[in-house]
C-alpha positions in Angstrom: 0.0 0.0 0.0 1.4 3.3 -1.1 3.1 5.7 2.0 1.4 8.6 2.9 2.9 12.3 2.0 2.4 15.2 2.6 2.5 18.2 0.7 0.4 21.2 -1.1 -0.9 18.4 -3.3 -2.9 17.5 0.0 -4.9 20.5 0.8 -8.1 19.8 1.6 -7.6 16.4 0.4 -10.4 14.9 2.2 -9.5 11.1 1.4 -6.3 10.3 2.8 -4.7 10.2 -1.4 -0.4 10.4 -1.7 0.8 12.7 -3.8 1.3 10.4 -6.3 -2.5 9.8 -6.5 -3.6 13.2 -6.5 -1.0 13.8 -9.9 -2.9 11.1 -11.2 -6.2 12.3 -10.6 -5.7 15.8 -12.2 -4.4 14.8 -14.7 -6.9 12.1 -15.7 -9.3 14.9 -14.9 -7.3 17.5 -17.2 -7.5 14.7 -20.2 -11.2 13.9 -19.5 -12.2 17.8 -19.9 -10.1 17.9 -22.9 -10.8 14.7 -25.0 -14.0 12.8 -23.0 -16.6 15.3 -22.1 -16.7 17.3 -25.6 -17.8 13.6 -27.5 -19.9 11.9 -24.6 -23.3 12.8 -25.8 -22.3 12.3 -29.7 -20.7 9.0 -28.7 -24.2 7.7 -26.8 -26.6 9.6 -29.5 -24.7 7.6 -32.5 -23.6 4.5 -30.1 -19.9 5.4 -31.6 -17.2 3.5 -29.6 -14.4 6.2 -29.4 -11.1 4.2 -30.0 -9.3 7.7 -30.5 -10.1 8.1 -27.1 -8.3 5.1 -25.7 -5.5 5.6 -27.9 -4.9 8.4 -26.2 -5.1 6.9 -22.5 -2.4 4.4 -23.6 -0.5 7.1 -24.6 -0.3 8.7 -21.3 -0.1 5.3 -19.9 -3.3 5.3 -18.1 -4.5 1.1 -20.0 -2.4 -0.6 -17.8 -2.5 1.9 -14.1 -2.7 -1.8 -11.7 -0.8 -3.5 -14.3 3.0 -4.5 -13.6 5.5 -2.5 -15.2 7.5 -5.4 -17.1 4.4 -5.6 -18.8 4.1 -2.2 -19.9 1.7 -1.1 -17.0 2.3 2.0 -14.8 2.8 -0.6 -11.6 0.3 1.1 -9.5 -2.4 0.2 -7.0 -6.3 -0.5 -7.2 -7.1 2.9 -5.8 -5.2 4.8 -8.7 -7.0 2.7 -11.4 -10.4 3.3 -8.9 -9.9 7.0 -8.8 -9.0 7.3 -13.0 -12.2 5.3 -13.4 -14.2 7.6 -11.4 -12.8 10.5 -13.4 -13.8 9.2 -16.4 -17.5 8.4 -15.4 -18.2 12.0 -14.6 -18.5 12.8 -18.1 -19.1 9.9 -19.8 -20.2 6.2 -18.1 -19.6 4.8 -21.8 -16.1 5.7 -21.8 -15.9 4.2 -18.2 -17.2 1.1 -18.8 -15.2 0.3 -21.4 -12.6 1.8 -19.6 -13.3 -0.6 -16.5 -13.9 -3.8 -18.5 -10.5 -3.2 -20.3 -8.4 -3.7 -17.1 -10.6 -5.0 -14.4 -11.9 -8.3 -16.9 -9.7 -8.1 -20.0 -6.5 -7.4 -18.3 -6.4 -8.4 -14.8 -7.1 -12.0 -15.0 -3.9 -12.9 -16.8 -1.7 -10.7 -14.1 -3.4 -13.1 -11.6 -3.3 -16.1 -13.4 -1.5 -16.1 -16.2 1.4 -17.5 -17.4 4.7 -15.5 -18.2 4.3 -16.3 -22.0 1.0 -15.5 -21.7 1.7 -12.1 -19.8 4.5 -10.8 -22.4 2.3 -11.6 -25.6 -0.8 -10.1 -24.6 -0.3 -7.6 -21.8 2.1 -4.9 -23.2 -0.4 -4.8 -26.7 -3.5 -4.1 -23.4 -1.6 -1.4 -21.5 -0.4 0.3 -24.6 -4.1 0.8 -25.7 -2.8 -0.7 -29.4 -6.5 -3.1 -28.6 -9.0 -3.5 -25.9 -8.8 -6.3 -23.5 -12.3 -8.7 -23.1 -14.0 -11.1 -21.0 -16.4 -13.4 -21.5 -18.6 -14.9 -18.5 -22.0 -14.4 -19.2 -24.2 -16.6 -21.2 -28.2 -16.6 -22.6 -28.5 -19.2 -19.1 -25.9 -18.3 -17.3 -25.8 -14.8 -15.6 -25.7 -14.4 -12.3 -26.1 -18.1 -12.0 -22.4 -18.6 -13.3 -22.1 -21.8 -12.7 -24.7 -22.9 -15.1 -21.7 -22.7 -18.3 -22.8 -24.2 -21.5 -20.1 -23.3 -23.5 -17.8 -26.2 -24.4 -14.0 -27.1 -24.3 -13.0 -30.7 -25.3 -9.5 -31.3 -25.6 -8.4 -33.3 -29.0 -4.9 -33.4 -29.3 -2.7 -30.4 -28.3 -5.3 -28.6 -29.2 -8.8 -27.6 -27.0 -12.1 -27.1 -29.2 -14.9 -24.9 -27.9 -18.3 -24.2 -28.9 -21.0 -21.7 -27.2 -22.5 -18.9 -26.9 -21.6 -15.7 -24.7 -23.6 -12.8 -24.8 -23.6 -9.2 -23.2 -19.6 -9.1 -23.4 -17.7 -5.7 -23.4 -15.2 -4.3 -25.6 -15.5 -7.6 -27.7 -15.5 -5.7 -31.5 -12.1 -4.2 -30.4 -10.1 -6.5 -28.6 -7.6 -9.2 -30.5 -8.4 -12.0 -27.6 -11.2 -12.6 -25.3 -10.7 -14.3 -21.6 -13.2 -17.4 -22.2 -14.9 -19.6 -19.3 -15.7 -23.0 -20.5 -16.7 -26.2 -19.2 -14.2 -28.5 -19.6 -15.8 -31.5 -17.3 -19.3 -30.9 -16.7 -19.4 -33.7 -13.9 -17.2 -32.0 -11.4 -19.8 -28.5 -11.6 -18.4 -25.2 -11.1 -15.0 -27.3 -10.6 -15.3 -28.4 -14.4 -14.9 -24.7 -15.8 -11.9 -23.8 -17.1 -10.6 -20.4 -18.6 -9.1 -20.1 -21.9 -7.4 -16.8 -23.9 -8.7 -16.9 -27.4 -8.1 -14.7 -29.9 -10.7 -13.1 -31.7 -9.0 -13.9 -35.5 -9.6 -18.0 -34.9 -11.5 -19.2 -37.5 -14.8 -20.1 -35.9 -15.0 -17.1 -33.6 -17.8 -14.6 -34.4 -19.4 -11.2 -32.6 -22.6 -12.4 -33.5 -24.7 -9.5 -32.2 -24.2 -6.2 -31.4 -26.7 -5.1 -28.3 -29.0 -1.6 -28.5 -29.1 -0.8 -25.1 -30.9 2.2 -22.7 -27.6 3.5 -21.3 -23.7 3.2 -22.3 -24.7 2.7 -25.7 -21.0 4.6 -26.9 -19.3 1.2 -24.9 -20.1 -2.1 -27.4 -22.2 -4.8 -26.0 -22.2 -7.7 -27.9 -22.6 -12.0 -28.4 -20.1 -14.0 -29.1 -20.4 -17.2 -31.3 -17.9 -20.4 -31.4 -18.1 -22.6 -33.7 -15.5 -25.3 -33.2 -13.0 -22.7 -32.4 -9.6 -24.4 -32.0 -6.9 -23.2 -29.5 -3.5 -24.5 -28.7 -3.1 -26.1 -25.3 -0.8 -23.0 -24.2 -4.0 -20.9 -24.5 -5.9 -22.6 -21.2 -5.2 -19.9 -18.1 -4.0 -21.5 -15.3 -4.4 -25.3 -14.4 -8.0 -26.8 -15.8 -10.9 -26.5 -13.9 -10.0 -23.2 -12.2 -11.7 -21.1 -14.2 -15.0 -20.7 -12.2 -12.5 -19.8 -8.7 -11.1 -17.5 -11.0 -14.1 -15.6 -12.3 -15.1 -15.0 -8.6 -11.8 -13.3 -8.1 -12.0 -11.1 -11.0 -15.2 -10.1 -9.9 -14.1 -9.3 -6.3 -12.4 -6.8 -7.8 -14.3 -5.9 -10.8 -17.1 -4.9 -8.2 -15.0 -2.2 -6.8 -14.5 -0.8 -10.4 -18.1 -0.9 -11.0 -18.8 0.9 -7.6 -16.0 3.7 -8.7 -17.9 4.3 -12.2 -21.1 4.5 -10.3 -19.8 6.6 -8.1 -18.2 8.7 -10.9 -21.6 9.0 -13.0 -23.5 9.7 -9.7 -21.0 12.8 -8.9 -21.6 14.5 -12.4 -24.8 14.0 -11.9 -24.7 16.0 -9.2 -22.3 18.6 -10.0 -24.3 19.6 -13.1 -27.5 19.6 -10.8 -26.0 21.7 -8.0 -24.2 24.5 -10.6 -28.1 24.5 -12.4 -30.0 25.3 -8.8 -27.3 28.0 -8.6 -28.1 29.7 -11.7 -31.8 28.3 -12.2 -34.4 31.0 -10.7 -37.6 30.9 -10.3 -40.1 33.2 -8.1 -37.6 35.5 -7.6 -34.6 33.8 -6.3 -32.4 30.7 -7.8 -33.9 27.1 -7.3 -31.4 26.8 -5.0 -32.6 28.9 -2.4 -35.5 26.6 -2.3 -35.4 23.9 1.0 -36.9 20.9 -1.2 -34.0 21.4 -4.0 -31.5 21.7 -0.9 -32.6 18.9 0.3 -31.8 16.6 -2.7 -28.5 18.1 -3.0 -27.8 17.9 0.6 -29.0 14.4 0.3 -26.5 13.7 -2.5 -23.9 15.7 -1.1 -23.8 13.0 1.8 -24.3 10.1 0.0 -21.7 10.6 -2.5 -19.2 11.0 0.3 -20.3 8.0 2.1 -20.2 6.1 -1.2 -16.7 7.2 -2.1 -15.0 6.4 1.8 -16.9 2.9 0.7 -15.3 2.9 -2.6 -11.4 4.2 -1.2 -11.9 1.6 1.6 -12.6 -1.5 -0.8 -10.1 -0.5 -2.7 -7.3 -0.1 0.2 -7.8 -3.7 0.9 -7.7 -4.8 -1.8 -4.3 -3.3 -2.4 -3.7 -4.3 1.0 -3.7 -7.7 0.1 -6.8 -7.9 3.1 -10.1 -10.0 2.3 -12.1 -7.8 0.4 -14.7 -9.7 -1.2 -17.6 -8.2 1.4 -16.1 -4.4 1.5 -16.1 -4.8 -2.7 -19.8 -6.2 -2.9 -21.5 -3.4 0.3 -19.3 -0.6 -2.4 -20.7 -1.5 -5.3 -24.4 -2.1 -3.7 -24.2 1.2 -1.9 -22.8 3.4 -5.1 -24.9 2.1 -7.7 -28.2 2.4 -6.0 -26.7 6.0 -4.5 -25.9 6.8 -8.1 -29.6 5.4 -9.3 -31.2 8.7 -6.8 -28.9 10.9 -7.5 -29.1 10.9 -11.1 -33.0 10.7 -11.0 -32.7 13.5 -8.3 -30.4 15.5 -11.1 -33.2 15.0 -13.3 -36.1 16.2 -11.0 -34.0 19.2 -10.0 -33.2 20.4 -14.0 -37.0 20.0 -14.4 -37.7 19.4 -18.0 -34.6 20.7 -19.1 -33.0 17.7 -17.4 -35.9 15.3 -19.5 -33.9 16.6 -22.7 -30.7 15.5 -24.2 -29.3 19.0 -24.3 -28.3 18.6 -20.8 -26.6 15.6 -19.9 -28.1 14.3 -16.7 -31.2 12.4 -18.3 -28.0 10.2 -20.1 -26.5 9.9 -16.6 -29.6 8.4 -15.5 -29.8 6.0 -18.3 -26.1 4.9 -17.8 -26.4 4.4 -14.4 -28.6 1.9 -14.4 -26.4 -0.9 -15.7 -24.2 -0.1 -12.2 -27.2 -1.8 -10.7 -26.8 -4.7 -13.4 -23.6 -5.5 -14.3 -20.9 -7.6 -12.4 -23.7 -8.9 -10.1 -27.1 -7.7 -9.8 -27.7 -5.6 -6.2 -29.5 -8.7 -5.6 -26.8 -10.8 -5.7 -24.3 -8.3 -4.2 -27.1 -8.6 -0.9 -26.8 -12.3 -0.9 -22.4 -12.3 -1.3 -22.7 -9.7 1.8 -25.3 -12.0 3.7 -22.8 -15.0 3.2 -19.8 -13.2 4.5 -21.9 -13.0 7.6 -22.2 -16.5 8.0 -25.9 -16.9 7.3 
């Protein structure tokens, strides 16, 4: 965990960030004003992914912030990557998901479990933004039921053939592998999965289907087809029949990513909403004179800050190296439903300004609802807390 330091950086620096992480901040905030804000609505209106955009963050080194250094990363910890996510979600959740997916699912996994060949063909291309990184979990049966894999792996050879189906995968279009779960013994039950890199030239391999969604719409959603794709051995992650332990560790701290974009949509959200009831008047005085707006953004005010000690925390332990499975699931429950009323609040408060596209709140709302969705439903996020009190 990085030392704490102190210097000019820190004033009023409300969250216990070194030095190092507040640089990182304003400048991720610098690059976000500058090449993220000024596309987020074109990019959701035409559902444009913006690969300029992530050329650029590989440029400054920003693909690869948890990712090792011998692999091109910038070496750093889980609450650097948390706070550059968080940045980029204030003006645009598309941008953050993607953003998110990239290192949390598409990169991560093989710095945990990957092999070194595996780590120096794939990683440096990731953190150097030349293509996106991608995961694929999720199946038409198998959401947050996991376990329920139909997708196929059946070694022949030196070779392992697999055939399935993924759908609502992430980055997909734009990525030269995808991280694969796939049952390799379907006797043994979530002990049969295995996890396999495949890349997204093998003959066989498809996107299938490309998903028109309510919010994110600039990040792509999409299915995934195989169709006796064939891999080399070499290309199964780790020993077989670990893939389903490692999905649940990706996701332990995928959640915390998901809670930071949240948490990062919420506060735009709310900083467009609060500089509007400054400026808004009505019966002789701005909006924000009046105690029901106050209110809302008093209401926000607090719940954004509570949210984002949740957020800092999960990620602490995590770069801890502390059990952080529960503090990752109560973040990512807490920010995305936070984010869900704030937004909706942002709306209320812009009136039916806020109902148009003009301003961007009413797209805030839209993209925060996936925060609620994705990487584990609030639902299950209640029942992964529930277990890790023993009930």
């Amino acid at each position: 965990m990085p030392t704490m330091t102190k210097s000019p950086l820190a004033a009023g620096n409300l969250y216990g960030l070194t030095d190092e992480q507040l640089q990182l901040q304003e400048m991720v905030r610098e690059f976000v004003k500058r090449e993220v804000a000024p596309k987020a609505a074109e990019i959701d209106e035409t559902e444009r992914f913006p690969e300029e955009t992530f050329k650029k963050l590989g440029e400054l080194g920003l693909m690869g912030i948890p990712v090792p250094a011998e692999y091109g990363g910038a070496g750093s910890d889980t609450l650097s990557y948390v706070l550059a996510v968080e940045e980029i979600a204030k003006a645009c959740g598309s941008t953050g998901l993607s953003f998110a997916a990239h290192i949390s699912l598409g990169s991560m996994p093989l710095v945990y479990f990957g092999t070194e060949a595996q780590k120096q063909k794939w990683l440096p291309f990731v953190t150097s933004g030349e293509f996106m990184g991608s995961w694929a979990l999720t199946e038409p049966q198998a959401g947050s039921d996991a376990s329920r894999q139909q997708t196929v792996a059946v070694r022949d050879g030196d070779d392992w053939v697999i055939n399935g189906r993924k759908t609502f995968i992430t980055n997909a279009p734009y990525a030269r592998y995808v991280i694969v779960m796939a049952m390799t013994d379907k006797s043994k039950g979530n002990k049969g999965i295995s996890s396999f890199i495949v890349p997204t030239d093998t003959p066989g391999f498809s996107v299938s289907k490309h998903e028109h969604k309510m919010g994110m719409r600039g990040s792509p959603t999409t299915e995934l087809t195989f169709e006796n794709v064939r891999i080399p051995a070499d290309c199964m992650i780790s020993e077989e029949g670990t893939g389903f332990k490692q999905a649940m560790k990706t996701l332990d701290g995928g959640r915390i990513s998901i809670a930071a974009l949240a948490l990062g949509i919420a506060t735009g959200a709310y900083e467009t909403a609060l500089a509007y009831a400054k400026e808004r008047e009505a019966f002789g005085q701005t909006i924000g004179k009046f105690q029901l707006v106050q209110a809302m953004l008093a209401d926000a005010a607090t719940e954004l800050h509570a949210a984002r000690l949740m957020v800092y925390h999960a990620a602490r332990l995590k770069d801890a190296d502390l059990p952080h499975t529960q503090a990752g699931a109560q973040a990512k429950l807490y920010a995305s439903e936070v984010s869900a009323r704030v937004t909706a609040n942002a709306v209320q408060i812009l009136g039916g300004y806020g109902y148009l596209k003009d301003f961007p709140v009413e797209r805030m709302m839209r993209d925060s609802k996936l925060c609620e969705i994705g990487e584990g439903t609030s639902q299950i996020q209640r029942i992964v807390i529930a277990r890790n009190l023993g009930l």
